[in-house]
PDB file of N, CA, C and O in Angstrom:
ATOM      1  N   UNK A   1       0.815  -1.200   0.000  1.00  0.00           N
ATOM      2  CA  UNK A   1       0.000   0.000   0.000  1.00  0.00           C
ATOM      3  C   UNK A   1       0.860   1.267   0.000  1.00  0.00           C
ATOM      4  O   UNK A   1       0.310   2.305  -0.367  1.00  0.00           O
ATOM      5  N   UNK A   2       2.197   1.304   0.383  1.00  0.00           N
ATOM      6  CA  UNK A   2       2.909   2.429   0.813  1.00  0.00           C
ATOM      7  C   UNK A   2       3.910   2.884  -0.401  1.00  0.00           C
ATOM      8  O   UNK A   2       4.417   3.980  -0.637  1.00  0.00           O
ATOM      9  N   UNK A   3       4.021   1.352  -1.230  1.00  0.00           N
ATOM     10  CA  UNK A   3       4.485   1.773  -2.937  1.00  0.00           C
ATOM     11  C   UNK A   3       3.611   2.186  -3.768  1.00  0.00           C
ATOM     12  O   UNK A   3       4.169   2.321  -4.856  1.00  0.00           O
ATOM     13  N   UNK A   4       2.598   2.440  -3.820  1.00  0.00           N
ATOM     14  CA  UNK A   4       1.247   2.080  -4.399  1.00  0.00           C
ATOM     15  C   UNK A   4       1.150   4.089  -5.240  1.00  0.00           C
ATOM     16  O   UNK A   4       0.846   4.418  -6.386  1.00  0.00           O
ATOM     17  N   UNK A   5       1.427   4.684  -4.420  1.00  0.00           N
ATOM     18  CA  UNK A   5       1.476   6.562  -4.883  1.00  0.00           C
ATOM     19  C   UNK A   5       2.811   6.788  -5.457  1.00  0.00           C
ATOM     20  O   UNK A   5       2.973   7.859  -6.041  1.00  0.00           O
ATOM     21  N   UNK A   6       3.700   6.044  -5.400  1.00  0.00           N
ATOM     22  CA  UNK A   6       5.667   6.168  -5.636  1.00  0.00           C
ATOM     23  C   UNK A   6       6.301   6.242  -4.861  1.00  0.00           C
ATOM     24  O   UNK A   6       5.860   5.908  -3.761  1.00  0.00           O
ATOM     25  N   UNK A   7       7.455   6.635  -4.946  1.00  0.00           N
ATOM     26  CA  UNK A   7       8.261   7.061  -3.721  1.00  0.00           C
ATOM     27  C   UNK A   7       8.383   8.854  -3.754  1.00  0.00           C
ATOM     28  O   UNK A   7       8.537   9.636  -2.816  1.00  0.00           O
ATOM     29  N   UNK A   8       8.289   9.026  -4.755  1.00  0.00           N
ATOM     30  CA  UNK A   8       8.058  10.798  -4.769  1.00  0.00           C
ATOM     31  C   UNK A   8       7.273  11.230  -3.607  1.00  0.00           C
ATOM     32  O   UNK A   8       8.075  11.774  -2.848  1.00  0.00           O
ATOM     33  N   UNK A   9       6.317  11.250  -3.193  1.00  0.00           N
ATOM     34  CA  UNK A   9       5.363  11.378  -1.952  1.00  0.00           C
ATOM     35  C   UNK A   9       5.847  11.569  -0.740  1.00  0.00           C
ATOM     36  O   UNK A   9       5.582  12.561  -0.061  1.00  0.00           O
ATOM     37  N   UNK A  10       6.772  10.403  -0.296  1.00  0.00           N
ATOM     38  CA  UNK A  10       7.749  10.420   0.815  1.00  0.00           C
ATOM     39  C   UNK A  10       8.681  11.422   1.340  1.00  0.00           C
ATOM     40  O   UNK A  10       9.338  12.254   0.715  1.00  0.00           O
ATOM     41  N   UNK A  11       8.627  11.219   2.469  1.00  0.00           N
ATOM     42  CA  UNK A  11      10.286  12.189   2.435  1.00  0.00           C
ATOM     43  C   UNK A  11      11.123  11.082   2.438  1.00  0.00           C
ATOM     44  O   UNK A  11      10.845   9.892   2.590  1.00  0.00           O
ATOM     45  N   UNK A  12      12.223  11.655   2.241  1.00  0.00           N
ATOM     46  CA  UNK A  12      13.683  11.468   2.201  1.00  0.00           C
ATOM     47  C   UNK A  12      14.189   9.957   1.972  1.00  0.00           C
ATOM     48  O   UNK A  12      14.681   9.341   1.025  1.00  0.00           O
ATOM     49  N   UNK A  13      13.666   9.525   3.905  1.00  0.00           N
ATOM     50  CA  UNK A  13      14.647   8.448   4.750  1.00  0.00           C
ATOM     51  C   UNK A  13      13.545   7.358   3.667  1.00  0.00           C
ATOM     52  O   UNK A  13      13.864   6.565   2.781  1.00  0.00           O
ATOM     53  N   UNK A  14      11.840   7.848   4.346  1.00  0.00           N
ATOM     54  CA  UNK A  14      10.759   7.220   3.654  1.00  0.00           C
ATOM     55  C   UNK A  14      10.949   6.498   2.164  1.00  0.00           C
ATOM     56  O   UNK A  14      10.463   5.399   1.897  1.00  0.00           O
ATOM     57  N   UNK A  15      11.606   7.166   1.394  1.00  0.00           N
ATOM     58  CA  UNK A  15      11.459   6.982  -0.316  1.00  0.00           C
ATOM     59  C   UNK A  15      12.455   5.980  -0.209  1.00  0.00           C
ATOM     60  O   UNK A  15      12.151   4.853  -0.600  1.00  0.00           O
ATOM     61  N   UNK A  16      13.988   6.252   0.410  1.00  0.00           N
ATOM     62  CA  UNK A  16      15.149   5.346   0.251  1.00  0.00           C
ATOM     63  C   UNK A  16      14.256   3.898   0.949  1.00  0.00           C
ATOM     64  O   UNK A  16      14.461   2.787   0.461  1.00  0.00           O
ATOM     65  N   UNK A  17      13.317   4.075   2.072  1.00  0.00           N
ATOM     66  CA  UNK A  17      13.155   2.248   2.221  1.00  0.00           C
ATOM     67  C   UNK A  17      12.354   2.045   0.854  1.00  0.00           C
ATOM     68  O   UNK A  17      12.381   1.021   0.171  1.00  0.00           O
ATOM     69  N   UNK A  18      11.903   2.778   0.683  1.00  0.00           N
ATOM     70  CA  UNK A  18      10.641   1.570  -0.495  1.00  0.00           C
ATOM     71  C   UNK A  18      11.258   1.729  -1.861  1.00  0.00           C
ATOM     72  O   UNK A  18      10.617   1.297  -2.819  1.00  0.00           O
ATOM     73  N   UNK A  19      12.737   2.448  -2.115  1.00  0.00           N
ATOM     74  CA  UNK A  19      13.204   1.791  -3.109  1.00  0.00           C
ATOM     75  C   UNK A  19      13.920   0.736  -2.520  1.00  0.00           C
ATOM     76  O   UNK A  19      13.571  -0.297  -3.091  1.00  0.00           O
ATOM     77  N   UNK A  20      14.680   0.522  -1.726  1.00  0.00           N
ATOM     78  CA  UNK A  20      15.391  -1.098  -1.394  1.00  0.00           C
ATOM     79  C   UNK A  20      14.402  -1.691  -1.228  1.00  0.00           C
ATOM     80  O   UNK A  20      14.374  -2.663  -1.982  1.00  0.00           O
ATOM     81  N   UNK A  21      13.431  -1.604  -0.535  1.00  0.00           N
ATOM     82  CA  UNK A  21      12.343  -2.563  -0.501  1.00  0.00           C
ATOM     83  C   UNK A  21      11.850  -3.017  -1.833  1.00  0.00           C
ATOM     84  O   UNK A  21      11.900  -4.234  -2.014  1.00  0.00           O
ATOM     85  N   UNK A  22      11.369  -2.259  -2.829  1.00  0.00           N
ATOM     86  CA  UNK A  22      10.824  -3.019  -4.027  1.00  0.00           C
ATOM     87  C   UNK A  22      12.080  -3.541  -4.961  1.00  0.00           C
ATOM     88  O   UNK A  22      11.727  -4.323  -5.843  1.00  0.00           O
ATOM     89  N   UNK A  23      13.529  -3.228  -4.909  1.00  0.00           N
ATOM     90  CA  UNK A  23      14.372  -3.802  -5.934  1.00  0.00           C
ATOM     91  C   UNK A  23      14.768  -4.948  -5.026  1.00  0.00           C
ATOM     92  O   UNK A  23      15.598  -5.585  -5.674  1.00  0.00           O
ATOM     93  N   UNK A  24      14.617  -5.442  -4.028  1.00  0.00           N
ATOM     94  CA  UNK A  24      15.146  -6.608  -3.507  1.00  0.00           C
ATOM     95  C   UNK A  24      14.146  -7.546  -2.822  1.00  0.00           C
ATOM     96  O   UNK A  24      13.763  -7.186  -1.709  1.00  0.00           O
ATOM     97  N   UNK A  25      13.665  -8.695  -3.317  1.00  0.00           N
ATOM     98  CA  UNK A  25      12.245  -8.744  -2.757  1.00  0.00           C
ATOM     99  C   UNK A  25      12.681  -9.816  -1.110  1.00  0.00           C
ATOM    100  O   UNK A  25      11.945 -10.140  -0.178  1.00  0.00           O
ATOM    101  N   UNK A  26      13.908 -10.051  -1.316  1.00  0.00           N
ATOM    102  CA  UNK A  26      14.800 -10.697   0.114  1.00  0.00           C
ATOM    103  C   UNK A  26      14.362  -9.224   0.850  1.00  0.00           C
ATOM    104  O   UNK A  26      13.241  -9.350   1.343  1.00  0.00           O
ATOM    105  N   UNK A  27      14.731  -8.333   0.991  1.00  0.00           N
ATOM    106  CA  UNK A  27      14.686  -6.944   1.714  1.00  0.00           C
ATOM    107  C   UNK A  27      13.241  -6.893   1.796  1.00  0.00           C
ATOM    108  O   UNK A  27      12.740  -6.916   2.920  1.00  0.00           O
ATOM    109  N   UNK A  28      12.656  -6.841   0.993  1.00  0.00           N
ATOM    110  CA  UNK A  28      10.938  -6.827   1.358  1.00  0.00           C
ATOM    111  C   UNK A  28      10.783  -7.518   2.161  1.00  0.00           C
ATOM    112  O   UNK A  28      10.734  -6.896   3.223  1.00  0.00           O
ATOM    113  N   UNK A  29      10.615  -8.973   2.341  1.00  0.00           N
ATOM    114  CA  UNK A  29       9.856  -9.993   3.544  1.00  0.00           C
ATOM    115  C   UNK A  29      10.679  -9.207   4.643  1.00  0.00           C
ATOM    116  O   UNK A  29       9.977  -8.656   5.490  1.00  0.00           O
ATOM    117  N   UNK A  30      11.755  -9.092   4.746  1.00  0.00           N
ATOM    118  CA  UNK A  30      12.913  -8.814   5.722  1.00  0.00           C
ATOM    119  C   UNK A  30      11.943  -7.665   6.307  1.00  0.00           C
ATOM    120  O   UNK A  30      11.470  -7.694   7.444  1.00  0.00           O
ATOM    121  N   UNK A  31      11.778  -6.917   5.608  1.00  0.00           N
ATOM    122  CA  UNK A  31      10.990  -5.418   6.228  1.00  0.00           C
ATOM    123  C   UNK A  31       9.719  -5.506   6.756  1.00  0.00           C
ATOM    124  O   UNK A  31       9.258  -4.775   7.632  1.00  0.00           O
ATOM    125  N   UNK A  32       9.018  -6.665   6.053  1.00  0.00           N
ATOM    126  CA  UNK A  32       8.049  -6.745   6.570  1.00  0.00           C
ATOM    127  C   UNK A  32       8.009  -7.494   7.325  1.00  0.00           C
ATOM    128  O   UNK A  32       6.964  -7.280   7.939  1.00  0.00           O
ATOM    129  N   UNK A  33       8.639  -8.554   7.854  1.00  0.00           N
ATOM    130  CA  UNK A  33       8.705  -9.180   8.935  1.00  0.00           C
ATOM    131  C   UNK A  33       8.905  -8.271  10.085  1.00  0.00           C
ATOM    132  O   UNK A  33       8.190  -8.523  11.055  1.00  0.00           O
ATOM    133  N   UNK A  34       9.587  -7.432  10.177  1.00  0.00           N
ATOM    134  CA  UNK A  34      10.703  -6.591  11.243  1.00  0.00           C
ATOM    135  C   UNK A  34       9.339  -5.825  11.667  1.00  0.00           C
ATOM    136  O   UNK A  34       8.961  -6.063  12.814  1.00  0.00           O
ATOM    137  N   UNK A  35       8.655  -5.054  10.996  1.00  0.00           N
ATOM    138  CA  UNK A  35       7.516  -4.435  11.267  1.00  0.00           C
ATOM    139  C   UNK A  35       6.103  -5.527  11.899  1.00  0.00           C
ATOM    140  O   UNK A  35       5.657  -5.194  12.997  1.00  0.00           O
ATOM    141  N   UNK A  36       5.601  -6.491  11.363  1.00  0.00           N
ATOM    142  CA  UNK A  36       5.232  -7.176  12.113  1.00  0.00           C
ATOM    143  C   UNK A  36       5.071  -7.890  13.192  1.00  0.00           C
ATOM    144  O   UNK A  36       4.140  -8.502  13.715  1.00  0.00           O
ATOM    145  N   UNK A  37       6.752  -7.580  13.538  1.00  0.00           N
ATOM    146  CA  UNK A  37       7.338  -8.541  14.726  1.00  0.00           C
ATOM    147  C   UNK A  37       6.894  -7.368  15.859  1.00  0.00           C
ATOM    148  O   UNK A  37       6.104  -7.503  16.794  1.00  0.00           O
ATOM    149  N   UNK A  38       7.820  -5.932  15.385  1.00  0.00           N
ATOM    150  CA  UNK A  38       7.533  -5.219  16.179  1.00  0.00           C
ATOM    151  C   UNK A  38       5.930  -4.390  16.551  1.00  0.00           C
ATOM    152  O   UNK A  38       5.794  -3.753  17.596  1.00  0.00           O
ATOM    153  N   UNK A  39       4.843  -4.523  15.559  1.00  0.00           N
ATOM    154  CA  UNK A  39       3.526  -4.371  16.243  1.00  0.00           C
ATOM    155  C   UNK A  39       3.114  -5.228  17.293  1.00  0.00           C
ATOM    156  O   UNK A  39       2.567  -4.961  18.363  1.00  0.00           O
ATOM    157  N   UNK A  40       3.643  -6.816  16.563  1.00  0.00           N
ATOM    158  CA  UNK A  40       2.653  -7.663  17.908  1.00  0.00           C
ATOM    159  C   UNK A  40       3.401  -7.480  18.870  1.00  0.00           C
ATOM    160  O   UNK A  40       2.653  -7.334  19.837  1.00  0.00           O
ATOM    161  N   UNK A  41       4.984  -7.357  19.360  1.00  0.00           N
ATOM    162  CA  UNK A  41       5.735  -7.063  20.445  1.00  0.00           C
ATOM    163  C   UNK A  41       4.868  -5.933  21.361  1.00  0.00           C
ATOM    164  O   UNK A  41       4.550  -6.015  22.548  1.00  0.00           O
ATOM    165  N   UNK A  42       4.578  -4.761  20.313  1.00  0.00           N
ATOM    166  CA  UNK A  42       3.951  -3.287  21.046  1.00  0.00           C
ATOM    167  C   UNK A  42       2.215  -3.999  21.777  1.00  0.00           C
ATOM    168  O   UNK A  42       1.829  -3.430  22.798  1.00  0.00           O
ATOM    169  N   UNK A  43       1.515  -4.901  21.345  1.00  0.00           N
ATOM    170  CA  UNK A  43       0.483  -5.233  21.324  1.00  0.00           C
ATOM    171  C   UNK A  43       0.568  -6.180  22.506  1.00  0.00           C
ATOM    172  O   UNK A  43      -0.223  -6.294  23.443  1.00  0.00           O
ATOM    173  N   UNK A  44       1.433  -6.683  22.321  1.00  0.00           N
ATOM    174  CA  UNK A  44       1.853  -8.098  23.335  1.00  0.00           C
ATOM    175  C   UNK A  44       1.970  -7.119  25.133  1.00  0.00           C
ATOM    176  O   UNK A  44       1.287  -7.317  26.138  1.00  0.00           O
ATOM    177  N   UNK A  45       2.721  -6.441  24.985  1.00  0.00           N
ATOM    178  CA  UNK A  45       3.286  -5.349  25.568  1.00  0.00           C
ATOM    179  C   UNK A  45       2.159  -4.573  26.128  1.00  0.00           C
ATOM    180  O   UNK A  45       1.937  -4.715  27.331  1.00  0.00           O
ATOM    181  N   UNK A  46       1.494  -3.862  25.513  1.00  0.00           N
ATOM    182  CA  UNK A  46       0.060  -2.868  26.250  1.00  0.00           C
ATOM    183  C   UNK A  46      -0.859  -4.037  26.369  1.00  0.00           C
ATOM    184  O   UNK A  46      -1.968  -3.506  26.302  1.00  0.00           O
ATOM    185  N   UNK A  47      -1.024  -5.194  26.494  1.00  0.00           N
ATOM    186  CA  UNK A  47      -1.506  -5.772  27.257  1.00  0.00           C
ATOM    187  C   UNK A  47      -1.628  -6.634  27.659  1.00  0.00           C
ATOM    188  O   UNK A  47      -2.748  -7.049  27.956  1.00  0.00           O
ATOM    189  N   UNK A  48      -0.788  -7.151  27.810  1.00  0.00           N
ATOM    190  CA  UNK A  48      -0.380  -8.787  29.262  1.00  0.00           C
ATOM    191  C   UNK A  48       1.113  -7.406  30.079  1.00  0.00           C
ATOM    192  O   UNK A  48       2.200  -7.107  29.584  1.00  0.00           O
ATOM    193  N   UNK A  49       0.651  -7.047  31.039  1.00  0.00           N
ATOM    194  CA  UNK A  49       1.946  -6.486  31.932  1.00  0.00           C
ATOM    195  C   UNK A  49       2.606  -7.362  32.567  1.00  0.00           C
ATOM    196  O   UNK A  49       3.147  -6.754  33.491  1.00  0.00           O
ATOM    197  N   UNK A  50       2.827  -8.233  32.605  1.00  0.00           N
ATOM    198  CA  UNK A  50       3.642  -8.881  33.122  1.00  0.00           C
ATOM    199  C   UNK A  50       5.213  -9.217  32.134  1.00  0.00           C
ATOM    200  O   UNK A  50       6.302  -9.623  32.541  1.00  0.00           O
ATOM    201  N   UNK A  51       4.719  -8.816  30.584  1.00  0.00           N
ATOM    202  CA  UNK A  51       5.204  -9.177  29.537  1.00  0.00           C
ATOM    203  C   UNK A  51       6.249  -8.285  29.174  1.00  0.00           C
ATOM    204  O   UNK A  51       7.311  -8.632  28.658  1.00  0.00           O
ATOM    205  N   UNK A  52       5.818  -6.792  29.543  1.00  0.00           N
ATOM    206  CA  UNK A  52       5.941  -5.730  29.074  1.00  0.00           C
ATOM    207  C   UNK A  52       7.731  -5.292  29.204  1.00  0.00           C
ATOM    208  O   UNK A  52       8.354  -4.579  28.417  1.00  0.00           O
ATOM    209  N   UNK A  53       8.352  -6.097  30.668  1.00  0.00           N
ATOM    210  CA  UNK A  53      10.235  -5.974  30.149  1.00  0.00           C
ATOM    211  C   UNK A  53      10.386  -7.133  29.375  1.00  0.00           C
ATOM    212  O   UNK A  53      11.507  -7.065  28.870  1.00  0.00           O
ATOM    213  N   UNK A  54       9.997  -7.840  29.138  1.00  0.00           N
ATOM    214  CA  UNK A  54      10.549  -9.135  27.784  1.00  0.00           C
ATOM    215  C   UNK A  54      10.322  -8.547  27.102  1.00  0.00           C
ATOM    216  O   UNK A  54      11.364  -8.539  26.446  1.00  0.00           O
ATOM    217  N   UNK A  55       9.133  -7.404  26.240  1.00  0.00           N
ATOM    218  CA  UNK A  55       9.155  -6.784  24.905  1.00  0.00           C
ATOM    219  C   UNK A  55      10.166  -5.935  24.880  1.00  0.00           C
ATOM    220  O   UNK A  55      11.040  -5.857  24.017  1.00  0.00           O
ATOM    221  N   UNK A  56      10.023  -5.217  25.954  1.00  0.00           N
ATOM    222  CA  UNK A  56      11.725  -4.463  25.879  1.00  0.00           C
ATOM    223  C   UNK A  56      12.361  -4.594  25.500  1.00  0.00           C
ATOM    224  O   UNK A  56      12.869  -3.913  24.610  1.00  0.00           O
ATOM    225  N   UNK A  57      12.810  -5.834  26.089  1.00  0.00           N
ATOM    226  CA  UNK A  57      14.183  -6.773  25.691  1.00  0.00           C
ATOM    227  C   UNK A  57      14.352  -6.817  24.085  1.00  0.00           C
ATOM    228  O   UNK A  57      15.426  -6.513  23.567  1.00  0.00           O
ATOM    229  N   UNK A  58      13.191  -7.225  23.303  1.00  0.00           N
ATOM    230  CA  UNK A  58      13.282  -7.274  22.128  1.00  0.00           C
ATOM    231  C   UNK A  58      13.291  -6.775  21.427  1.00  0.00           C
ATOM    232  O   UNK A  58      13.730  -7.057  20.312  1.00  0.00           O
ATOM    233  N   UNK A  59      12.567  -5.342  21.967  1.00  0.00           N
ATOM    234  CA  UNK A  59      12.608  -4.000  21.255  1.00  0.00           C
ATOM    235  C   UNK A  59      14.424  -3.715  21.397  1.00  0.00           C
ATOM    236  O   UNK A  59      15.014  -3.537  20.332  1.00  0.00           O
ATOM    237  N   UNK A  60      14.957  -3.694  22.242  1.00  0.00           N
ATOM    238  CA  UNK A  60      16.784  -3.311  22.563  1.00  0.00           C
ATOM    239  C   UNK A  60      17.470  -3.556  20.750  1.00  0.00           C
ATOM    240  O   UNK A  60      17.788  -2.702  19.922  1.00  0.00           O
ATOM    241  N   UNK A  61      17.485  -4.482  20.697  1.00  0.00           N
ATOM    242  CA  UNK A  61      18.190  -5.082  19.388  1.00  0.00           C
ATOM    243  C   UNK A  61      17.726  -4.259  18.400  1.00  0.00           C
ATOM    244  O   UNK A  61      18.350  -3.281  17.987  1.00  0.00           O
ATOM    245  N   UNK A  62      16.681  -4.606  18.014  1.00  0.00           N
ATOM    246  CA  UNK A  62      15.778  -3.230  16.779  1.00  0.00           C
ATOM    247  C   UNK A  62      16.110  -1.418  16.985  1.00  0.00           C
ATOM    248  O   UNK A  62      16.301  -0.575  16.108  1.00  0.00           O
ATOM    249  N   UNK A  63      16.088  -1.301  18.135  1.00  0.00           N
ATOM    250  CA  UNK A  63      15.820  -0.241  18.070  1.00  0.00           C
ATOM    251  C   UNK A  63      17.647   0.370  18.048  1.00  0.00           C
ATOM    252  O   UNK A  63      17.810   1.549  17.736  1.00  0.00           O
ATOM    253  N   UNK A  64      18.818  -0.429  18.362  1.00  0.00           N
ATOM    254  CA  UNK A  64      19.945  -0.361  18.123  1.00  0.00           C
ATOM    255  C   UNK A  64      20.277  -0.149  16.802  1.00  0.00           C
ATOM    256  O   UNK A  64      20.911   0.774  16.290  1.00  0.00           O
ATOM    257  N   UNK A  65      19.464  -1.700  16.035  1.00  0.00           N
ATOM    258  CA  UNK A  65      20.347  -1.305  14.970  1.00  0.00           C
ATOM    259  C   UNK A  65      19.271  -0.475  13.667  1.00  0.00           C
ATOM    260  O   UNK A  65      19.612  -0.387  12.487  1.00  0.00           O
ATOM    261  N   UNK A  66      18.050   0.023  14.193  1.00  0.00           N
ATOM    262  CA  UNK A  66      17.791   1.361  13.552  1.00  0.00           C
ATOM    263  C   UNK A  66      18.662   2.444  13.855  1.00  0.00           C
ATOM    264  O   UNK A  66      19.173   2.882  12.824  1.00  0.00           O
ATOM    265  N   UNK A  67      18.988   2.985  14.790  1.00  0.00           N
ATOM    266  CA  UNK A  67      20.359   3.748  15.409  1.00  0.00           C
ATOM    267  C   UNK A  67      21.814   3.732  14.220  1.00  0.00           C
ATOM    268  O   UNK A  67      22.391   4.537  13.488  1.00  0.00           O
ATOM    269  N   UNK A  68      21.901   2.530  14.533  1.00  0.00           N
ATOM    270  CA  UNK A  68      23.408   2.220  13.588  1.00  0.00           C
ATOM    271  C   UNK A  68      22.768   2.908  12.051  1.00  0.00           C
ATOM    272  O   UNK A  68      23.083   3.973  11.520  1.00  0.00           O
ATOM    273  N   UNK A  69      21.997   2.106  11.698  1.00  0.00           N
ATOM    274  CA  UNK A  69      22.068   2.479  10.811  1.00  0.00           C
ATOM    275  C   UNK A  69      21.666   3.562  10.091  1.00  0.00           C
ATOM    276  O   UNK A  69      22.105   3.837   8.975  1.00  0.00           O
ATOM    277  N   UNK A  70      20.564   4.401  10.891  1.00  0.00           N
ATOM    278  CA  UNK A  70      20.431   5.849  10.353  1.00  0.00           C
ATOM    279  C   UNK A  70      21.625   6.624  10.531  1.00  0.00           C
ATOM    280  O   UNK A  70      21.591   7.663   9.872  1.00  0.00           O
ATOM    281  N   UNK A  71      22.689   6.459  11.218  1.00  0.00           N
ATOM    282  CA  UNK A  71      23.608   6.734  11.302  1.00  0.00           C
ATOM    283  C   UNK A  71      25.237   6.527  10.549  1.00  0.00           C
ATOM    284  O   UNK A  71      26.331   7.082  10.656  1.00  0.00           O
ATOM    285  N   UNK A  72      24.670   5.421   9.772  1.00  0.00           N
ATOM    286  CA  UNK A  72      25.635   4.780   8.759  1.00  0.00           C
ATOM    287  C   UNK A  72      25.305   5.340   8.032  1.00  0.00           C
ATOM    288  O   UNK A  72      26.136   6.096   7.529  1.00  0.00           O
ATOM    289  N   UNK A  73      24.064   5.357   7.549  1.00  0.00           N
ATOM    290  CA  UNK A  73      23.645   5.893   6.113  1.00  0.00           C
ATOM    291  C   UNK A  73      23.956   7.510   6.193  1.00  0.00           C
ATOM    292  O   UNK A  73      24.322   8.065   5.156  1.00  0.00           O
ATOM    293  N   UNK A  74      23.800   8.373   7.558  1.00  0.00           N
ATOM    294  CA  UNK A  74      24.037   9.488   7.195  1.00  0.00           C
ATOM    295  C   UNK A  74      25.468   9.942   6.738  1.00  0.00           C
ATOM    296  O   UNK A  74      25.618  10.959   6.062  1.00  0.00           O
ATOM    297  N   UNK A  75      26.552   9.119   7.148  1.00  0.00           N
ATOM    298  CA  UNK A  75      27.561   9.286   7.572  1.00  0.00           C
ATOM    299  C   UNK A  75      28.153   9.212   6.288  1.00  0.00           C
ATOM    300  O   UNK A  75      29.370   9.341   6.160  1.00  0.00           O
TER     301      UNK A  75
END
């Protein structure tokens, strides 16, 4: 749905995923997995509390290497 208008529409960071995303369709599942994982984590999370530092935990890794790498790429 988010290739569906172009990548013109987007800003910037926005346009660069959904061109790697549509020329590599390995990078697609990859992306869309990563995003899936992390809704039901957020979902899992607002509601079973008992759950809510294990999503953490899993959020740590993701949210690192979004870090690295907006940071690679700027660099």
């Amino acid at each position: 749905m988010t290739g569906i208008p172009g990548e013109h529409v987007w800003p910037g960071q926005i346009q660069q995923l959904i061109k790697m995303t549509y020329v590599n369709p390995a990078l697609a599942i990859n992306t869309y997995f990563k995003i899936i994982l992390m809704t039901t984590l957020a979902f899992v999370a607002a509601y079973n509390k008992s759950l809510r530092y294990h999503c953490s935990l899993a959020y740590l890794p993701a949210i690192l290497y979004l870090l690295f790498m907006h940071w690679y790429f700027i660099m």
